[in-house]
N, C-alpha and C positions, 0 to 999 in steps of 0.2 A: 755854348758848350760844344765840342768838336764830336761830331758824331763819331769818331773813335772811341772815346770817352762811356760816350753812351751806349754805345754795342756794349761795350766792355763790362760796364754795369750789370747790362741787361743777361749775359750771360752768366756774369758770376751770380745772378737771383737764381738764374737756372739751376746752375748747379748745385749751389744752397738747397736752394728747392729740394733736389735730386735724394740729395743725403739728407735733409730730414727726413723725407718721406720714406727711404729707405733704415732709416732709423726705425723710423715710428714702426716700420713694415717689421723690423725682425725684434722690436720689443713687442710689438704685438702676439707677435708667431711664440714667441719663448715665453710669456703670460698665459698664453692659451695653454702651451705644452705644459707648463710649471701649474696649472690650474687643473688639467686631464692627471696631471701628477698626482694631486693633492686627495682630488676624487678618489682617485685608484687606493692611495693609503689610506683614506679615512673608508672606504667601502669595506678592505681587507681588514683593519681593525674591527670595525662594527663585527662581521662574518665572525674572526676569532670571537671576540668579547660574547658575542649570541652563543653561540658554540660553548665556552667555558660556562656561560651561566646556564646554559640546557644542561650539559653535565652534570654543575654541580647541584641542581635540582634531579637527576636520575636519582646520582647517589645516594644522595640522603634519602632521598623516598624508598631507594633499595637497601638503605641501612633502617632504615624503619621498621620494614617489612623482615628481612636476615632477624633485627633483637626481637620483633615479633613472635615470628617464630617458635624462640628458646622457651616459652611455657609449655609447648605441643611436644616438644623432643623428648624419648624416654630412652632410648638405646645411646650408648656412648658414641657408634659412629656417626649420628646425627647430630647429636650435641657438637661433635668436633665440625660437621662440616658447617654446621650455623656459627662454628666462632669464625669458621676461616673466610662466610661468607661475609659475615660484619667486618672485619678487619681488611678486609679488601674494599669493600664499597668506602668506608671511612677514610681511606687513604685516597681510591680517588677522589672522594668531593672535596680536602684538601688539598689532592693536586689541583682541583679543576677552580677550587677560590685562590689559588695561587696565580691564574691565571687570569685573572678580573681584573678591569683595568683600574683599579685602585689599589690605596696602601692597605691589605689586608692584618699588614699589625695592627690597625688600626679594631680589627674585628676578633683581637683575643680570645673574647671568652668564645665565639661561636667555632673558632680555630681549636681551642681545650677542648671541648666537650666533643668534637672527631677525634682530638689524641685518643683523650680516654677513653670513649668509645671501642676505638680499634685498638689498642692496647690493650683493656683489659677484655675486650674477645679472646685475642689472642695469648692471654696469659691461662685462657682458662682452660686451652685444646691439649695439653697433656692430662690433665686430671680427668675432664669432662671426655674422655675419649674412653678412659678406663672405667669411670666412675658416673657418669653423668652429670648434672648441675645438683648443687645443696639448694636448701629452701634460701639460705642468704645470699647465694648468687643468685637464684632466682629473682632476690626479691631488685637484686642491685641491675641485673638485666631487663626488668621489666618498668624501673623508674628511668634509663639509658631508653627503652623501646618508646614511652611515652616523652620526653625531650626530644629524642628523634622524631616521632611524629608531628609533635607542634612544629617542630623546624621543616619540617615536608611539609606543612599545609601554609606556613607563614612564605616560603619560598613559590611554591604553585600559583599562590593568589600574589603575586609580586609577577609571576611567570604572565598571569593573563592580566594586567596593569601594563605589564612590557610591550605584549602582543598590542592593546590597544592604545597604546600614544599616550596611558599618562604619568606611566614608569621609563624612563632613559637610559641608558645604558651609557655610565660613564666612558670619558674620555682622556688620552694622557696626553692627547692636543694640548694647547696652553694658548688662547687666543683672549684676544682684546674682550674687554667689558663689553664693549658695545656693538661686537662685529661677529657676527655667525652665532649670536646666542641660540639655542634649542629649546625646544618647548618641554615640557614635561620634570617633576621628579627626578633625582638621579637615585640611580639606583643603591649606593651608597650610603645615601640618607636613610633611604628607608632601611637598609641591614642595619646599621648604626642606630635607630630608633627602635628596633625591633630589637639589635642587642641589649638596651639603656634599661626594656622593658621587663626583662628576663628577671627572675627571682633569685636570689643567689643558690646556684647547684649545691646537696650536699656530700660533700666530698667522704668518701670512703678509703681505706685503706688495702691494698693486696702487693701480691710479690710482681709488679711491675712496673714497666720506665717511668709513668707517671703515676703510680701507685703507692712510693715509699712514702713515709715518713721522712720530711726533711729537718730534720735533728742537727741543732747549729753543734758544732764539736766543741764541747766543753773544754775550757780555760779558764786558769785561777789568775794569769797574768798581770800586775798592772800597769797603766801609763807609762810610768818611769821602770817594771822589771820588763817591758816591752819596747824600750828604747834602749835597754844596756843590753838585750837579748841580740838587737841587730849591730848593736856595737862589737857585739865579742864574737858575731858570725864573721865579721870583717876585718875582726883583730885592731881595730882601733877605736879612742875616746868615745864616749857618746857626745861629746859636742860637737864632732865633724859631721856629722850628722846633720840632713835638711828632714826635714819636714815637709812632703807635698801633697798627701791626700787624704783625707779620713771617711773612712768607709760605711755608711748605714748599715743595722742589726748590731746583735746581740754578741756577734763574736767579737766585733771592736777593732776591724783591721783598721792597719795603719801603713801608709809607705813611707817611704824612707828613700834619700838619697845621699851618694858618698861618692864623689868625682863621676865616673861614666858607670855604675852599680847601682842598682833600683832593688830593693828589698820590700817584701810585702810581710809584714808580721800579725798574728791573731793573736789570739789569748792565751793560745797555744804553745805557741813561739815562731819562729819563722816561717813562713812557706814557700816562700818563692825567693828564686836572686836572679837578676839578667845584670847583661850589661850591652853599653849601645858602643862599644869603641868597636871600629872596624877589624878583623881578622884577615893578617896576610897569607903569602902562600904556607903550604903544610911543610911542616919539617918533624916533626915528634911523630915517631911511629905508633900506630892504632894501641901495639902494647903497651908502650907506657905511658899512653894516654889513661889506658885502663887502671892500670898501676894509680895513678894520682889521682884516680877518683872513687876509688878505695881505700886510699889513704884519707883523701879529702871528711868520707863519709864516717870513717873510722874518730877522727879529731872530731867531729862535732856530734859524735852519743850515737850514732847507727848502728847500730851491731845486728848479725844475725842474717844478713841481708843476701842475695844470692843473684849469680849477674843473671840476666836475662836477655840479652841482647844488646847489641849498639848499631847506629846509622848515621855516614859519614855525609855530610851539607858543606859541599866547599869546603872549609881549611876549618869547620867546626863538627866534635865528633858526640853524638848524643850518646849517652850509655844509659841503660835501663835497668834496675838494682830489684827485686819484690822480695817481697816477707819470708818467710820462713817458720813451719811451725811443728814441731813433733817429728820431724823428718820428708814434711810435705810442703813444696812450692804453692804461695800465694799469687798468680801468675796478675792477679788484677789489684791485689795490694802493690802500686809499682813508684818508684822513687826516680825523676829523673837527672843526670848531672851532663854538662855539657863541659868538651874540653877545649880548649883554642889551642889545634896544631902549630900556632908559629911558636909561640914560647911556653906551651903545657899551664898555660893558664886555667882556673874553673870560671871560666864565664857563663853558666846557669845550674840554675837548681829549683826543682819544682817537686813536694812534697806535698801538693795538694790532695792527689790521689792514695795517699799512706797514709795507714794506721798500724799505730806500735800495738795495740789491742789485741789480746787472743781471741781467736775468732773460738767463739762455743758448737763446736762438731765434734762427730763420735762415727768412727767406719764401724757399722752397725754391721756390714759383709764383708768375708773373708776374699779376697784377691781371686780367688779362684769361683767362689760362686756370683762373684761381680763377671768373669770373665763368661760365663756360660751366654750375654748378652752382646758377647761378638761372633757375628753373620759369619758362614761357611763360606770358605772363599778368601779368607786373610790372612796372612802370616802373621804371628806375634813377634814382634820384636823385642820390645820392650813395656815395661810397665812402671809407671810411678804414680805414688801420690800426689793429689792439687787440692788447694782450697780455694774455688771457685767464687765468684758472686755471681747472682743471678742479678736480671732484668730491676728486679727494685732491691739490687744492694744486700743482699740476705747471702750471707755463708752457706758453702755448699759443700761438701765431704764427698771430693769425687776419685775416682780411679781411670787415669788415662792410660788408654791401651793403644802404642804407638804399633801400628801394622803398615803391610805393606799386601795390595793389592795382586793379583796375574800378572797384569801390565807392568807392576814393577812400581805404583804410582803409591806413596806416602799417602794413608791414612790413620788419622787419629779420634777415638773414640772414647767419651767421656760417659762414665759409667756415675750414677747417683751410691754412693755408700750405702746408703740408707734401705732404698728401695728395692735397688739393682736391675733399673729402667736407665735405659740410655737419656743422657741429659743432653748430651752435644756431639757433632762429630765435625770435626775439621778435615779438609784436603789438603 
């Protein structure tokens, strides 16, 4: 072989050489970096996750102590500061399980029992400000102070299990079965076993978010007068009509479809309508959008009903309809109808939040001695009647006094009928 040949060889090994090694050299370099990388994130997760689960152990221990408390209180301004301290530690220890590195839907009932917790603290800070706590709050806050305790001792002793290596602190990593496995428990498991073990709560009723009575809405409707009901909303056959969902409970909903129109109907009769066809540019002006969907609501049995606003989305205009009762606006009794600016179509309807029902209120106060409960310093402007709903759905007989501030700044002030205690105030 001609020793040209063989140079030749020998340096293209070289070079070979050159560039694998310079290969290997900067897949090594970028394994390392991508591995000092990897450290870095799983350090700052663990940091978070410790941190969220330190939290939501304060919390609850400090929600513990806050419903503790409410036996010892006897002055109304203590009762109220013990509701506001419970409804705040409550909220954060579900902030701070919101922040666990796991699917905490998964830990429902330990998620309810913070709702109600802090909701029904803070439903009780009007009354218990004036009045103090009854023997049946009492007795409702002091079975809430013992649930909060077992859950502050079941989390502490999980707290020192974590500390010693045989509790873990989930991860939202996703690695191989057999590669970087960790020792110990997750901590998951054990909230999960801990929840399984729970007794069922006994639920109680009062006037808030998770307090009401949920009362499916009675309908006489059936199968077949709840498929001519979405027929004649649509103005055609009931055999054009699909069939695509039927709903679990007692109210018996049922969907419905008719070309690009989804209809939801109950027992009731309709409640909902969308539609999925696209909306072009706007051309029907905001008024006679309004106009058609007063009409609209007038043709299928609405009556009574009083605008309340509308908000325009691209070339679709939402209008807001509420109740009306005695001469007073039902600002939370509300009907909604949507209009498609390209050709004044009604492409939605949502009746879910209305009731034709009269609500049972009586203005127990005369306008003027309801008004004696607005602060020095506001201009009256105006006054009207509302029928209100509170926090758990309950009717409310209020007197809104629209003022206006020094500054010049809109205030409105919701007076209770009844009482003639400030219920609300809006900027």
């Amino acid at each position: 072989m001609p020793e040209e040949v063989l140079l030749m060889k020998k340096k293209t090994k070289i070079i070979l050489s050159s560039y694998a090694l310079a290969a290997v050299t900067a897949l090594g370099g970028w394994a390392a970096a991508q591995n000092a990388g990897l450290l870095y994130y799983r350090g700052e997760e663990t940091h978070i996750s410790a941190r969220a689960f330190e939290e939501t152990v304060r919390a609850v221990d400090s929600l513990s102590d806050a419903l503790g408390k409410s036996i010892y209180a006897t002055d109304g301004g203590m009762c109220a500061r013990i509701c506001g301290e419970a409804y705040a530690e409550a909220s954060a220890a579900e902030g701070a399980m919101l922040a666990l590195p796991f699917a905490t839907q998964e830990l429902e009932q330990l998620a309810a029992f913070l709702n109600v917790a802090g909701d029904y603290a803070i439903s009780l800070c009007p009354t218990a400000a004036a009045e103090g706590f009854s023997e049946e709050e009492l007795g409702h806050l002091r079975a809430l102070s013992a649930a909060a305790s077992d859950f502050a001792d079941t989390l502490r002793a999980l707290q020192a299990e974590v500390n010693a290596g045989d509790v873990r602190l989930d991860s939202r990593e996703k690695r191989l079965r057999n590669v970087g496995a960790e020792k110990g428990v997750p901590l998951s498991v054990r909230m999960l076993d801990y929840q399984a073990g729970l007794a069922p709560r006994e639920s109680f009723s009062y006037d808030g978010r998770y307090g009401c009575d949920k009362q499916s809405r009675a309908g006489y409707l059936t199968e077949e007068e709840m498929l001519q009901a979405a027929a004649d909303f649509l103005g055609v056959q009931p055999e054009e009509l699909t069939l695509l969902y039927r709903y679990e409970g007692s109210e018996g909903r049922r969907c419905y479809r008719w070309e690009d129109c989804f209809l939801c109907v109950s027992r009731c009769g309709v409640e909902s309508m969308s539609s999925s066809r696209l909306v072009s540019e706007a051309g029907v002006p905001n008024a006679e959008a309004r106009t058609i969907a007063e009409d609209f609501l007038r043709s299928h049995g609405y009556e009574g009903l009083v605008y309340a606003g509308e908000e325009q989305n691209g070339a679709v205009l939402l209008l807001r309809f509420c109740g009306s009762q005695d001469g007073a606006d039902c600002p939370d009794n509300v009907l909604r109808v949507s209009v498609a600016l390209d050709d004044g179509a009604v492409c939605g309807f949502d009746a879910a939040d209305y009731c034709p029902d009269r609500a049972e209120v009586s203005w127990t106060l005369s306008e003027e001695e309801a008004a004696a409960s607005i602060p020095e310093g506001l201009t009256l402007r105006e006054t009207k009647k509302r029928i209100c709903k509170s926090e758990g759905r309950q009717d409310r007989a209020c007197y809104a006094f629209f003022c206006e501030d020094k500054e010049g700044r809109g205030v409105t002030i919701y007076v209770d009928a009844a009482t003639g205690r400030q219920w609300k105030i809006e900027l």
